[in-house]
N, C-alpha and C positions, 0 to 999 in steps of 0.2 A: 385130397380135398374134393368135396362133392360139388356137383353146379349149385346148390342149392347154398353151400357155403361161400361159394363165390360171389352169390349172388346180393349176400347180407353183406359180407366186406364191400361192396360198390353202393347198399344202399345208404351204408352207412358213411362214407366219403361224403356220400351226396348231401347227409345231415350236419356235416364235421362241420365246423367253422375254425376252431380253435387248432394251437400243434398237437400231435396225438404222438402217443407211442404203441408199439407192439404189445401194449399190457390194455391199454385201451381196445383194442379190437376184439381182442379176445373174450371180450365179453359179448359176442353176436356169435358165439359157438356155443354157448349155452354151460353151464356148470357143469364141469368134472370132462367136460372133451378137450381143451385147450393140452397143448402137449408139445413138445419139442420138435417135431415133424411138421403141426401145421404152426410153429411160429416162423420155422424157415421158410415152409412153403408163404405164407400170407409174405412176408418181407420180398420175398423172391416174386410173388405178383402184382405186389406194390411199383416194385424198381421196373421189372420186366414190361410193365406195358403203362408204365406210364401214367400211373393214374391220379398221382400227388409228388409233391416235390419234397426232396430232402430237405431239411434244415442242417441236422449232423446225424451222426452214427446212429441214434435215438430215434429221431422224431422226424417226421413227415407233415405237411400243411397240405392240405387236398387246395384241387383249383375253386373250389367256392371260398376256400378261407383266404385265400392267396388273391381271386377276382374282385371279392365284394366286400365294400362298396366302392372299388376302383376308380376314378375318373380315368375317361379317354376322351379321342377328338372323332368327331364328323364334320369334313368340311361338303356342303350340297355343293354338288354340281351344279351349272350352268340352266342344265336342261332342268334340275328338280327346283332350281330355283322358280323358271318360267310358269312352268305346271302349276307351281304350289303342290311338291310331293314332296316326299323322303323315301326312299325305297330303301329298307332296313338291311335285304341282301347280306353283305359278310360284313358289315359295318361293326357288327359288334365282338364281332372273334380274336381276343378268346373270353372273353367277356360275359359269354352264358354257357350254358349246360348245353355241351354238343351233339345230347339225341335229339336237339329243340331243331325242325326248323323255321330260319326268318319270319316268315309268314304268321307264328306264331308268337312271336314278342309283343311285349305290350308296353308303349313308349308314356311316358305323365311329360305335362308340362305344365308347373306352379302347382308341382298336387294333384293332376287333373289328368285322365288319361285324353290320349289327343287319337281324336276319330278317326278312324280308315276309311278311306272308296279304295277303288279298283283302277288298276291304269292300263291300258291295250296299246299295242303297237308290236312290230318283227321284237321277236327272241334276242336277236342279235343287237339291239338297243339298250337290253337289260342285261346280257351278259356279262359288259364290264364291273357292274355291282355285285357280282357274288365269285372271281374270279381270286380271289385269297382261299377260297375249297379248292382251289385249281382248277385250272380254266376248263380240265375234262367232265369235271362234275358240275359246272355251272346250268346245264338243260335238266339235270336230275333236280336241283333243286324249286329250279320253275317251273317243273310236272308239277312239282307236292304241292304247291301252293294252293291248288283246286282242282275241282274234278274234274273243268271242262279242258285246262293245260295237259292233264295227263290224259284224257281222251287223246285230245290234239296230238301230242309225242309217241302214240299206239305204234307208228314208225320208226322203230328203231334207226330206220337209215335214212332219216330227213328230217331237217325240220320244219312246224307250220307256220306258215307264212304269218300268224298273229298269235299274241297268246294275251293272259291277261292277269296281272300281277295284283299282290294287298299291296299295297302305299299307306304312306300315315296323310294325313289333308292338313298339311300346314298353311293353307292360305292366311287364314286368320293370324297363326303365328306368325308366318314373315311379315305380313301388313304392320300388326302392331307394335311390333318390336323393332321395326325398320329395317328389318335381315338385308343385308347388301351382299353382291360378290364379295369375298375375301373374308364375312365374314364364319364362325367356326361355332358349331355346338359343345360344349360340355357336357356327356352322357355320362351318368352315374349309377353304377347296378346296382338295383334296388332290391334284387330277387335274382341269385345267378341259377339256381334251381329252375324259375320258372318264365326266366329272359324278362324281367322288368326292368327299364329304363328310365330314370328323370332327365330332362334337356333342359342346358341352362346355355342360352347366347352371350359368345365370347366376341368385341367388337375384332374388327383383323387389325386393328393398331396398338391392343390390350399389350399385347406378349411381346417385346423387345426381341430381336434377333440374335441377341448373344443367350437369351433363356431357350427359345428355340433351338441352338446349336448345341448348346447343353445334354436338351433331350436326344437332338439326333447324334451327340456321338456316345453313349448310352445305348442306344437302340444298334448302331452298327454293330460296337460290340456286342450284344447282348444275341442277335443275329447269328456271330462270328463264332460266339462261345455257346450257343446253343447245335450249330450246327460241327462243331471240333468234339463235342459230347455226345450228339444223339446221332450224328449223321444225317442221313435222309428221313430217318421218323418215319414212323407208319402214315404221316399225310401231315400236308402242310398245316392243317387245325395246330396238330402237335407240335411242329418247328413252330410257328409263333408263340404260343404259351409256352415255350421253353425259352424263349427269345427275351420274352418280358420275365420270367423269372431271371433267368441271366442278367437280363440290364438294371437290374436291382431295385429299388424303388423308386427310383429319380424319372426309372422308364416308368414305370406305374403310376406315373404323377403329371399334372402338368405345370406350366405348358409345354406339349407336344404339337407335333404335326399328325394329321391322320395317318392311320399305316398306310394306306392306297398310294398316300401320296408320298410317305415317306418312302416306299417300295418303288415304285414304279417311277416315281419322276426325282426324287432327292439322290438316294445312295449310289454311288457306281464301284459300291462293295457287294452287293449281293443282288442277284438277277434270278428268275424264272429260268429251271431248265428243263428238260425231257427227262425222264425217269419210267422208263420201262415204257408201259404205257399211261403214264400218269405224269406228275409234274414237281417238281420241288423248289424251292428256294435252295441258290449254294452261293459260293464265292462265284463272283464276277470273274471271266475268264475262265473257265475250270470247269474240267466233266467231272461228275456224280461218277467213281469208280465202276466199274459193274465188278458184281458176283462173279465168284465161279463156279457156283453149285446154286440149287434153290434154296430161300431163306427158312432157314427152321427157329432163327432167333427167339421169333414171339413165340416160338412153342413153349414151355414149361416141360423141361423135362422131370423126370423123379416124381409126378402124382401118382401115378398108378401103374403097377406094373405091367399092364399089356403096354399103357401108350410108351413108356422108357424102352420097352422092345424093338416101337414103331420109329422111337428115334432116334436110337440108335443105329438104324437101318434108314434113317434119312425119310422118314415118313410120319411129317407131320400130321398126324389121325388123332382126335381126341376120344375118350371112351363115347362124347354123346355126339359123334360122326360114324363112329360103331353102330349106335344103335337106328342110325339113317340108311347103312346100310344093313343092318337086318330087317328093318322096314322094307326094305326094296327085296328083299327076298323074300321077304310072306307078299306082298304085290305080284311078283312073280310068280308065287305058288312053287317056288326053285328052296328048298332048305336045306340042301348040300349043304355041310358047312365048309366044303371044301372050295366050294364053286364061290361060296362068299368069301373067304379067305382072297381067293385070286383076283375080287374083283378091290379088296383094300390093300396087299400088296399087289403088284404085278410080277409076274413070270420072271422077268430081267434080275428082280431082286430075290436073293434067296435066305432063308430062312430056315434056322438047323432046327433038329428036330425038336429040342425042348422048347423052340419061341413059338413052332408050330403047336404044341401040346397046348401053351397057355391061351397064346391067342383064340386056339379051338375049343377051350374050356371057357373061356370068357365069352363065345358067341353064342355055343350051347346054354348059358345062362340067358342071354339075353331072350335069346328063341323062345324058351321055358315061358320068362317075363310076359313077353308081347301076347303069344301063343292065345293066351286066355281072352286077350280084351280085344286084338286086331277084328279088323270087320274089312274086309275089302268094298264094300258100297261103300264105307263113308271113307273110302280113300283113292275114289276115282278122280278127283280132282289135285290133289297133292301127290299121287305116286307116278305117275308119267314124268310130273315136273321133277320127283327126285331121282327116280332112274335116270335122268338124262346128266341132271347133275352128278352123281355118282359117277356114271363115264365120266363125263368130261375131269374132273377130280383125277382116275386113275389114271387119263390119258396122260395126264400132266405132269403124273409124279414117275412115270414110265418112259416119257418123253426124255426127262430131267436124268434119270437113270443111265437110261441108253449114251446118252452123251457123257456121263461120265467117263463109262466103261471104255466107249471109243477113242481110237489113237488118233484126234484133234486137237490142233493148236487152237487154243480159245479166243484167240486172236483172228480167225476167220470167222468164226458166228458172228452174227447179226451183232450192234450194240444192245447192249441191257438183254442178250436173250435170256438170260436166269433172273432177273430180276422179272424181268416182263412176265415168264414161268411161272415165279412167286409168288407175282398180284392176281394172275390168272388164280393161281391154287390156294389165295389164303381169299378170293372172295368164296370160288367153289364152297372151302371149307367151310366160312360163315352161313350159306346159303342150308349146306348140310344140316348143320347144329341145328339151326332156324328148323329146318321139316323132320329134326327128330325127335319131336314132341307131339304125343300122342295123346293130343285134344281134341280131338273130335271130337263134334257132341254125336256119340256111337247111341247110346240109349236112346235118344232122339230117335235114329237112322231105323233103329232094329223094331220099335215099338211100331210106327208107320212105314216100315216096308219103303219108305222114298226117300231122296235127297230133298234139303230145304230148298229156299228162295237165297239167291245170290247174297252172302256174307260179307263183312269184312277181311275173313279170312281168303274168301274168294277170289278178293279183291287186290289182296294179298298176293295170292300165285300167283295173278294174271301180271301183278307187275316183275316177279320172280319170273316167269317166263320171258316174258319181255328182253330184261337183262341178260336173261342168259342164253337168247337167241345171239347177243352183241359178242359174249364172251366167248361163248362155242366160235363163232366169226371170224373174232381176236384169234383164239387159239391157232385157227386153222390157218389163217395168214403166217402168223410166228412159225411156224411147221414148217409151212411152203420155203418161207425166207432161210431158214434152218438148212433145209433139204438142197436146196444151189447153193448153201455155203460148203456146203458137205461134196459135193458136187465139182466145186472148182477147188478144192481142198487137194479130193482124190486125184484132181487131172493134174496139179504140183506135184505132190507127190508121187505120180507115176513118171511123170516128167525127170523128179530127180533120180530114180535110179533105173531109168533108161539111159539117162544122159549124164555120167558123171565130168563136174566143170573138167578141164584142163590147168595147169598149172599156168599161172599169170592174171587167170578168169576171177572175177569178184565170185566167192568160193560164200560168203556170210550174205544175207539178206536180209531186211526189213520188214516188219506188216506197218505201214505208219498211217495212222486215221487222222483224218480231216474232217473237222466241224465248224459249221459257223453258228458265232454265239448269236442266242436267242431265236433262233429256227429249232428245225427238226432235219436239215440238210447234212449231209455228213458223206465221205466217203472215207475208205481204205484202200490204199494203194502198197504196192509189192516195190521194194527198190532194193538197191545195193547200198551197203554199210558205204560205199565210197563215193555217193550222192551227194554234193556238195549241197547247200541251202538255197542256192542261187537257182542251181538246179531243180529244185524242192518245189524254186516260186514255179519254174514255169509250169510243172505237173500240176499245183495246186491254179493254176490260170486253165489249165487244159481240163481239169475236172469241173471245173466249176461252170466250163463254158465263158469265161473271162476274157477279156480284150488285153489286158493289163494297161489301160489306163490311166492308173493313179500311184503315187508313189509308195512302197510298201518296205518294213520291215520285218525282221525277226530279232523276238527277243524272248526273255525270262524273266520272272517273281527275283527281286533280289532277295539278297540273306536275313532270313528271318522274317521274311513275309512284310516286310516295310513298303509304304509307298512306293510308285512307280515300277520301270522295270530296267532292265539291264540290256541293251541292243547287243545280237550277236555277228560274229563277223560271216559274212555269207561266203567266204571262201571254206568255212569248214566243211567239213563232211556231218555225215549222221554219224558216225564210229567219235569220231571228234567227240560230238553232243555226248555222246552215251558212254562216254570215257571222262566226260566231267561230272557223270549221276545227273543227268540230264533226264526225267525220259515226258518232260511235258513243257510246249515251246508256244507260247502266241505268235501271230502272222499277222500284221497291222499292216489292214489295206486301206490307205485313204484314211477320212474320217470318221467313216459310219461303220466299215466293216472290220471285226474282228475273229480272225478263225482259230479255233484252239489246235495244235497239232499235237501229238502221243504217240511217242514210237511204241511200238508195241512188239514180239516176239521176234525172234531171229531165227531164221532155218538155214539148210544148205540148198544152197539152188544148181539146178540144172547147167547141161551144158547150153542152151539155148533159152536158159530166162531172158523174159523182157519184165522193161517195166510195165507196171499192169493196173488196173485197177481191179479188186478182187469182191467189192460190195458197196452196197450206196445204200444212199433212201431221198426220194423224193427230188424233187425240178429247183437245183439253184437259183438265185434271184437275179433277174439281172445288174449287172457292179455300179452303173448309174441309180439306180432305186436309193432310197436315202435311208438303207439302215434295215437293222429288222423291225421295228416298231412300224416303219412306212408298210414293211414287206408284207407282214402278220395283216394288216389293214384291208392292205389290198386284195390276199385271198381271203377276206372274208366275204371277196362280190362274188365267189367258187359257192360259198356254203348254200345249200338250198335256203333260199331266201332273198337269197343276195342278186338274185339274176339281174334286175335294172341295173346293177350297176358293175353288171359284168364286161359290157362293152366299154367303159371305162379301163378298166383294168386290163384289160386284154392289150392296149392302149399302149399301156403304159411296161407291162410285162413281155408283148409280143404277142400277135395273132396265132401261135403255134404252142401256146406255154398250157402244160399240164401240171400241175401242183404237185400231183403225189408220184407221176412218172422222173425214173433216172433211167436213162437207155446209158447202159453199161457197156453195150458193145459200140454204142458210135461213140463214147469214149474213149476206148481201149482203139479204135482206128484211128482217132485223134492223135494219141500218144505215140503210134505207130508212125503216123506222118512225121509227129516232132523231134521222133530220132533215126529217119531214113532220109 
């Protein structure tokens, strides 16, 4: 399937309203090409990324026929009530067409569209409103809003101190309608194509609280069975529209709760977690599995025979990431096709002779293609920025490789390090495809001998570099983190066959990770199969930096995923746990704090193992703090911006407290103390 055919199956989603079938599409290929290969391929890129929802075996309803004309809920905040705003933010997801952003919706009230100003104040004000894209993309979306925001954000690694947002100006509206605290908009998409809204005020005494609970246990489910089917989703946009299709129409209807609120302050089924470097909604209590390889899922394998080469060889490459990198070798002035070959697989990976023949005839072709219309003047702007993306791309996929091959338990790397890999290489990837189009306007360039006046497209790179100053960043952190796990991996295992145990010696080991929910806090600790629980607390008091305090348990999800949980007896051991099919236990500390625990891989340990701690991330909170909502709060006085109210926080966290430091070693002397 060509891009160009891909490109008509999405335009034509975007048209669908109605259920369609596989007989339907096929009339956007044009008579006499529709054929048995692309009716599988089209069904297999419908299902595979998510672009419309099943009805049955047949037929599909794309998200405009399934959104619109949907009712949902906005309830204003406090602060938008004051102002007389609305800040549209993630208000409306999944409700419009998700290459729209906020900024560009356009809200009616009685018929009538309802006027915008502009509203200023810190970043961190308005963040809470677009924090449903996840809270790591909420600064990207208040760049877009205007030009002077993304000037402002030109820093990658700060943010400014003001920025300045579109709002809708509901003065008049709340005046004459009598808008009060509690009560609630009814927005209805009027256009999910082009993000139009009608607002209709719902009083807060209208909806009965038994129609309310209605909706919300609907919504739990629909949460619960969106994420047992899709998993993590390519991004949270996608778990919630799978959420409301899952919660059937009743979720589609009201009266409901707003998601914001139905998320963040109703369920204590489903929470915000870490996910590589990005964020998901999952079950409460519970880690987001990690990978053990890099994600090739969303790849499409079987279109074309060089890419079913590359994926089988675990090398998510599409043909027009091919042709990004034959771009970067006419930039180079380098047409080896050999040398381009090594820079899309890497060395680590190898490739027999005939995938070598094809892929080397498919690039020769390409070369041929460009050869003719390339101009390097009109590519001095776009080819530094794809060379660098092309490294970083192979780095990733080389990176990913290498650990394969290596005799590592995957239970020492970092959390999420292949997922994190993933996102790393499936943005690289997009950013690829994006500069391997050969638009330039080259006639332009060749007729006057010069480069134009600053484009859109210009404008374009600048933010594509931007980003992948942050990524390259990312990367090289993930590395670093990689490389000391690699690190204290080697020094165990030289350990163990220097030192074979002795008979009577705990002979079986543990890796058992420690997280606390709704942080980013996590460690991994090394113990013996015959580590009671009790024993478990005080390790998990000595990691954390804890006083122990408060009164704590351990327990498990009972049978069948039912309410509540099952309290375990702390005289067991970890072999105990793991000889019931145990291998994932909560630690209920007090009533704010919840740490998930995961036994994870078992080795043979030395004759002089201790217990250890083998990797971390980031400065626990202290056990008096009220929770991680408090927590999250509080270092937001850390974020540039936040400084006035950093001496607060300091306060209240400790004069010494660093957010992103974990000192491993005055842990591991801590634990030293506690069993000498």
């Amino acid at each position: 399937m060509t891009e160009d055919q891909k490109e008509n199956i999405f335009d034509f989603l975007k048209d669908m309203t109605e259920p369609f079938t596989l007989e339907d599409v096929s009339n956007v290929f044009g008579e006499g090409k529709w054929n048995r290969r692309l009716e599988i391929e089209t069904a297999a890129l419908i299902d595979s990324w998510n672009i419309a929802f099943r009805l049955d075996r047949r037929r599909w309803i794309s998200r405009r026929g399934c959104f619109e004309p949907v009712p949902f809920v906005i309830s204003p905040t406090r602060l938008e009530l004051l102002n007389g705003i609305l800040v549209p933010g993630h208000r409306c997801v999944p409700f419009a067409n998700p290459v729209l952003s906020p900024h560009k919706y356009v809200f009616y009230w009685k018929g009538r569209p309802i006027p915008v100003t502009s509203t200023e104040g810190p970043p961190e004000d308005f963040y809470p409103y677009y924090c449903l894209f996840g809270e790591e993309y909420a600064p990207q979306y208040i760049a877009q809003d205007n030009s002077g925001n993304k000037a402002a954000y030109s820093d990658p690694y700060e943010d400014p101190l003001e920025v300045s947002i579109r709002t809708l100006d509901m003065r008049r509206i709340y005046r004459e309608s009598g808008f009060v605290p509690g009560d609630r908009f009814v927005a209805r998409t009027r256009s999910w194509e082009n993000g139009g809204f009608e607002l209709e005020r719902v009083g807060k005494d209208e909806w009965s609280q038994a129609e309310l609970y209605a909706w919300f246990e609907v919504a739990e489910d629909g949460f619960e069975d969106s994420i047992a089917i899709l998993g993590p989703g390519a991004s949270t946009e996608e778990q919630i529209a799978y959420a409301y299709w899952y919660g059937g129409s009743r979720m589609r209807d009201v009266p409901a709760y707003a998601l914001e609120e139905f998320l963040y302050e109703r369920t204590d089924r489903i929470e915000t977690v870490p996910y590589g470097i990005e964020s998901r909604f999952w079950y409460a209590g519970k880690e987001i599995p990690d990978n053990k390889d890099i994600e090739t899922e969303r790849f499409l394998p079987g279109q074309t025979e060089v890419e079913d080469i590359l994926f089988r060889r675990k090398i998510p490459v599409s043909e027009l990431m091919i042709h990004s990198y034959v771009l970067d070798a006419l930039f180079r002035e380098d047409e080896d096709i050999q040398h381009i070959i090594s820079r899309i697989v890497p060395p680590v990976i190898h490739l027999d002779g005939g995938e070598q023949a094809i892929l080397a005839g498919y690039i020769k072709d390409d070369l041929e293609d460009f050869r003719g219309t390339y101009r390097s003047i009109a590519d001095q702007s776009a080819g530094p920025i794809r060379q660098r993306v092309g490294e970083l791309h192979t780095a990733v996929i080389d990176l990913a490789a290498r650990l394969r091959k290596r005799d590592i338990d995957a239970s020492w790397l970092p959390k999420h390090t292949f997922i994190a890999l993933s996102q790393i290489q499936s943005h690289a990837a997009g950013l690829l495809e994006d500069l391997a189009m050969d638009e330039f306007p080259l006639e332009e360039y060749l007729e006057e001998d010069k480069m134009p006046e600053p484009s859109d497209l210009e404008v374009e790179l600048e933010d594509i570099d931007n980003a992948l100053d942050s990524m390259i960043e990312t990367y090289e952190d993930i590395k670093e983190l990689i490389n000391d796990a690699m690190d204290n991996f080697r020094r165990n295992r030289l350990s163990v066959v220097r030192r074979p145990a002795e008979d009577g010696e705990d002979k079986v080991w543990r890796t058992v990770q420690i997280s606390i929910s709704g942080t980013g806090v996590w460690r991994r600790a090394a113990v013996p199969e015959s580590c009671r629980l009790e024993e478990l607390h005080r390790i998990i008091q000595v990691s954390l930096n804890w006083k122990d305090r408060f009164i704590h348990r351990f327990s498990v999800e009972l049978p069948g995923g039912g309410p509540g949980r099952n309290s375990l007896n702390e005289k067991q051991s970890v072999k105990d746990i793991v000889a019931q099919g145990i291998a994932e236990m909560v630690y209920e500390y007090g009533t704010k704090w919840t740490i998930k625990i995961i036994i994870l891989s078992c080795y043979e340990a030395g004759k002089d193992e201790v217990i250890r701690c083998v990797a971390g991330a980031d400065a626990a909170p202290p056990e008096m703090v009220e929770g991680p909502l408090r927590f999250r709060k509080i270092l937001a006085a850390f974020e540039p911006g936040g400084n006035p109210e950093k001496p607060a926080a300091l306060r209240e966290l400790g004069q010494n407290f660093k957010p992103g430091l974990f000192d491993m070693e005055r842990c591991n002397r801590n634990l030293h103390v506690l069993y000498t």
